[in-house]
N, C-alpha and C positions, 0 to 999 in steps of 0.2 A: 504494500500500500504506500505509494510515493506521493498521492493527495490525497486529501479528505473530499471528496466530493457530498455541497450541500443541494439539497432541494428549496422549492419553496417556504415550505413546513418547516424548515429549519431556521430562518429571519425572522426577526419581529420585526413589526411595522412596516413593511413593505410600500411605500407611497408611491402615489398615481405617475411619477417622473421615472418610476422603475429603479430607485437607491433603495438603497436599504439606512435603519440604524444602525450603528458601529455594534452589533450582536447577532448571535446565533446559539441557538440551544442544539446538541445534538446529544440522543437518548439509546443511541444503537449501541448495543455491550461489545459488538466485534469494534467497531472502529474505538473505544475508551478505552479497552483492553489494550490493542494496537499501541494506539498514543500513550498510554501507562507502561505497558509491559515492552514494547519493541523499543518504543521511541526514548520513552525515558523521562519524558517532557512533564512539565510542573507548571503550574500558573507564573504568567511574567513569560514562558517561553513563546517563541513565534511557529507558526505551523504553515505549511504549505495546502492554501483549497480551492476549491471552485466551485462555480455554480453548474449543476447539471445543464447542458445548452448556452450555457455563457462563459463570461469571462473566469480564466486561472488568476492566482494572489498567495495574498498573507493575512493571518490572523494571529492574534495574541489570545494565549491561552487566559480569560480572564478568574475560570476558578474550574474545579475538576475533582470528580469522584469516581467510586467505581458503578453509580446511578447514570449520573449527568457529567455533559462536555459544555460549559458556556465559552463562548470566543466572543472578542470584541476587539476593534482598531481592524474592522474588516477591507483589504483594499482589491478589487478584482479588476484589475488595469491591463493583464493581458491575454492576448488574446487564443487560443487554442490551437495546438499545431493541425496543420492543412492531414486532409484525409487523404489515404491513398484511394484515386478513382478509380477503383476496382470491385464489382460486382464478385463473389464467391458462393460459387454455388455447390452445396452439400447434399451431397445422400445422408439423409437420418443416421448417426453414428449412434454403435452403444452408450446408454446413459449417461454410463460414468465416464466416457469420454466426449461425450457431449459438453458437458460444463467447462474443460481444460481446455478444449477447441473453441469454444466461446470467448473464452477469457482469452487467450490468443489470439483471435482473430480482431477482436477490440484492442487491443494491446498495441497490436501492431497499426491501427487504423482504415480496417477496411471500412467504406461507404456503407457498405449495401451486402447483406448476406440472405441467400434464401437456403432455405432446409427441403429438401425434395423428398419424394419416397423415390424407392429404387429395387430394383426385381430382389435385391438384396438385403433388403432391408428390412425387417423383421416387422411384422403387422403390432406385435408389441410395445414397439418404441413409441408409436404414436400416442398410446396411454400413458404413458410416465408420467410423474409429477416432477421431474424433469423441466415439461415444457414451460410447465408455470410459471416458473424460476427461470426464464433466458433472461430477463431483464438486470436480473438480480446479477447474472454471470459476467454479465457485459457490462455491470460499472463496475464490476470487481475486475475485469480488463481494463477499463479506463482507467482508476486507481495506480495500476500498475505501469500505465504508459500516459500516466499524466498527460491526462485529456479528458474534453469534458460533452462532448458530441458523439451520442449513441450511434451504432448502426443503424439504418432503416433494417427492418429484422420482415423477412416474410416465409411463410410457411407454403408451402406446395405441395399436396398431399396426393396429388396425381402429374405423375412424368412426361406421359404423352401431351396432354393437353400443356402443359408448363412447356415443354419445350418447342411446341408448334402454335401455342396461343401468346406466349409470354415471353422465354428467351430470344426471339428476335430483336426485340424494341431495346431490352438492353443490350444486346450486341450492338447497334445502331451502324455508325459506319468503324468502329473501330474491330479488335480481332476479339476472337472467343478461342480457349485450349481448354482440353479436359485430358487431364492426366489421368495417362492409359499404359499399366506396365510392357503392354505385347505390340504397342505402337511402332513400326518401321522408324521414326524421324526423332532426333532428340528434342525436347524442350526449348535449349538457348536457340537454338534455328530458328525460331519462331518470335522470342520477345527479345532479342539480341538490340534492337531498338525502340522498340519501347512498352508502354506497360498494357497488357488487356484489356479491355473492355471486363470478361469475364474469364473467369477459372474457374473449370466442374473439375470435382474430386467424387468416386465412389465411394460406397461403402469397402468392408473390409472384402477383400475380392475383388474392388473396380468391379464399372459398369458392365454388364452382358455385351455381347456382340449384339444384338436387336438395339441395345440405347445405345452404344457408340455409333451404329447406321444412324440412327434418328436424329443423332447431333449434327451428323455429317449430314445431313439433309438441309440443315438452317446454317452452314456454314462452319460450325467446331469445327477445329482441327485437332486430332488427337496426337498425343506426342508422351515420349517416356524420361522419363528423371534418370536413368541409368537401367543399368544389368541389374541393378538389385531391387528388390520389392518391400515395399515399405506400408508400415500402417500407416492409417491415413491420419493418424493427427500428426508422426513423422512429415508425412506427403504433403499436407498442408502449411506447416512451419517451414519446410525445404522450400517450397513454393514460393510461401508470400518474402522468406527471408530475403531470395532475390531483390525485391523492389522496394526495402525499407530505407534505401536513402531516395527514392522518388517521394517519398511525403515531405 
């Protein structure tokens, strides 16, 4: 956790100019713990926060318990670093790898992440109480890469229609890859100058041969990361790691 990211709920007196009072209550046990237990931080200290969708800053710790976090001398004067403009598109992962690929994908700064179903994909995962909680995964990525600008997060629960009604328009004119271990052509061939449009990842297995034709129908170009096969929270970290000095 490298910022405290506040909400609304968390200011008093919010006025119609959009400032705040020099305060903020926060009552969340993980982030007090954090600040007590990691940080070390005591009233009189300064902390690093933001406002969820707005400006990064400082705040002064002005009293603290293992209840309540009060801060005050709040200043949110900069601005958030640039998103990478990159659409990621996911086959439904196992659950507990669902939250770590979240918080990673936020981390690193993608735009736009959609969650697909996939021939692979297990008709369970779309139960989890998991899904509840993406919100929750993805400021816990922000936190971690100090930033304060959520994904647009969409869910896709059918392939076909997603990928002939909907992946097009985010391709737009730029490229689209989905990383495919039995692909002929490597990776860098493909973004060696610059960054996607979109990146599909499968599940564990990568996509069927029927969904890699149907990519290639709307334009994918499929392509492999190497001789080696990798899980996909690997394949996705390998992936985005390429383009994190593009943000």
């Amino acid at each position: 956790m490298n910022v405290i990211l506040l909400n609304s709920e968390n200011f008093i007196n919010k006025n119609a100019e959009n400032t705040y009072q020099p305060q903020a209550c926060i009552y969340d046990e993980k982030i007090i713990h954090h600040v007590i237990s990691v940080l070390g931080a005591k009233a009189g200290d300064e902390l690093k926060v933001g406002e969820i969708g707005g400006n990064l800053g400082v705040a002064t710790i002005e009293r603290i318990d293992n209840k309540q976090l009060i801060l005050k001398d709040i200043y949110l004067d900069t601005p958030p670093p640039p998103k990478l403009e990159m659409t990621v598109v996911l086959a439904l992962p196992r659950p507990k790898v669902l939250r770590r690929l979240m918080m990673d994908m936020a981390a690193i700064g993608v735009r736009h992440i959609v969650l697909v179903n996939s021939f692979r994909t297990d008709k369970s995962y779309w139960s989890s109480p998991h899904l509840a909680r993406l919100d929750e995964y993805l400021i816990e990525g922000l936190q971690q890469g100090v930033d304060t600008v959520l994904p647009t997060l969409t869910l896709a629960r059918r392939f076909k229609p997603f990928v002939e009604d909907q992946l097009p328009a985010l391709i737009g004119d730029g490229q689209a890859v989905v990383a495919h271990p039995y692909a002929q052509v490597g990776f860098g061939q493909f973004v060696s100058s610059c960054v996607p449009s979109v990146i599909l990842v499968g599940a564990e297995g990568g996509f069927i041969p029927y969904e890699i034709e149907l990519l290639a129908s709307v334009g994918v170009v499929a392509a492999s990361l190497g001789r080696r096969i990798l899980r996909t929270e690997a394949a996705v970290n390998a992936l985005l790691g390429r383009f994190l000095s593009a943000c």
